[in-house]
C-alpha positions in Angstrom: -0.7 -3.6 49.0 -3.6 -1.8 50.6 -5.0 1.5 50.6 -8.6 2.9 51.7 -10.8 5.2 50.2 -13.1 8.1 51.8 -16.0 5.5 51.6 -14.2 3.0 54.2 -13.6 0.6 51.5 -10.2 -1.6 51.8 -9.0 -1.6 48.5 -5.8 -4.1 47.2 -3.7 -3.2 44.7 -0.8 -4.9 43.2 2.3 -3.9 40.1 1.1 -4.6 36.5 2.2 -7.0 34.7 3.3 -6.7 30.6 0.0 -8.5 29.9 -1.8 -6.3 31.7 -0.3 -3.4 29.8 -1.2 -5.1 26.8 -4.7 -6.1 27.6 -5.4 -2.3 28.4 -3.5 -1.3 25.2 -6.2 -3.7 23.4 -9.2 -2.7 25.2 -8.7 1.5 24.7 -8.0 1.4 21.1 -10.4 2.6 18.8 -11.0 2.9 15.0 -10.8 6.0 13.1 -11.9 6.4 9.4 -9.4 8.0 7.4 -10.0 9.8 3.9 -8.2 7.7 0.9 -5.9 5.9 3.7 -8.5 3.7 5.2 -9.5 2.7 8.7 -6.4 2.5 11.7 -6.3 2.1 15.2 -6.0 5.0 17.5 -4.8 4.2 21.4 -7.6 6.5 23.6 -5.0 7.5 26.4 -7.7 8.4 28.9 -9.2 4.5 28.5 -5.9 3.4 28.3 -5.5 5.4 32.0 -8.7 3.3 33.7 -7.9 0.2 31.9 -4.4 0.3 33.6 -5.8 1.2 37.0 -8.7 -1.6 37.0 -6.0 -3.9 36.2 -4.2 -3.3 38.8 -6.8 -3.6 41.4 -7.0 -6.8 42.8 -10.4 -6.6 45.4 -12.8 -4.2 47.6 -12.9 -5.2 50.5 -12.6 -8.7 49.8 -14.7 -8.9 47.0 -12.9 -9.3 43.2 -16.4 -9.4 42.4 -16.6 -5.8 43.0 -13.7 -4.8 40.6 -15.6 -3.5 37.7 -15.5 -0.4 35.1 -18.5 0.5 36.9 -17.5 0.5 40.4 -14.4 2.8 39.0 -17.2 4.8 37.4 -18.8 5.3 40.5 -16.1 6.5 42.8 -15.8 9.9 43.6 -13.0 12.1 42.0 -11.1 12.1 45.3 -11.1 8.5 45.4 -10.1 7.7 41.9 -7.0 10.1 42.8 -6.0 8.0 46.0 -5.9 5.0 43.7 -4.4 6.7 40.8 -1.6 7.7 43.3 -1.6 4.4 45.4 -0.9 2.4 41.7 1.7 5.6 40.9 3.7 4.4 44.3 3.9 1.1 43.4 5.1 1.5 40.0 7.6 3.8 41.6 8.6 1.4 44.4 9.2 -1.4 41.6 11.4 1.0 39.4 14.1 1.6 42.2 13.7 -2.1 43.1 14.5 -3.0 39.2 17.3 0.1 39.5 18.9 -1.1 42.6 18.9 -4.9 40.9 20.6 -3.2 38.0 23.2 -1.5 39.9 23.7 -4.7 41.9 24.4 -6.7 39.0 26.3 -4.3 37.3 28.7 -4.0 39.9 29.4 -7.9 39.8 
């Protein structure tokens, strides 16, 4: 699915997959010291937020290239809503696709 940002640029997103969910999961954790208990891993919702929304970006304009924590970095705040929303949609639009399935087979 396509959407375009205020700079012009074509952007193609598509629905995560569980590995992506766990790759992000990996890549926004970090370590935390604590007294007497020792060291654990903490999951940094906000990185876990990008992680999630690079993943699911599959090109600019073409480009996969393009598709880095830096380019995401770069956009403005309006355009890192549009995406935020655009990935929101499709995770809504695969829900009621998974529902109706349910339903579907239920009714079998």
């Amino acid at each position: 699915m396509k959407t375009e940002l205020s700079t012009g640029e074509a952007v193609t997103m598509r629905e995560l997959t569980t590995g992506d969910i766990f790759d992000a999961t990996d890549a926004s954790k970090d370590i935390h010291m604590i007294p007497k208990a020792g060291p654990i891993f903490v999951v940094d919702h906000v990185k876990l937020e990008r992680f999630l929304l690079l993943k699911s970006v599959v090109d600019v304009n073409g480009d996969k290239d393009k598709v880095t924590l830096n380019w995401l970095r770069s956009l403005p705040p309006a355009d890192y809503e549009i995406l935020q929303n655009f990935g929101e949609k499709i995770d809504r639009a695969t829900l009621q696709e998974v529902g109706e399935r349910g339903r579907d087979s239920a009714a079998s």
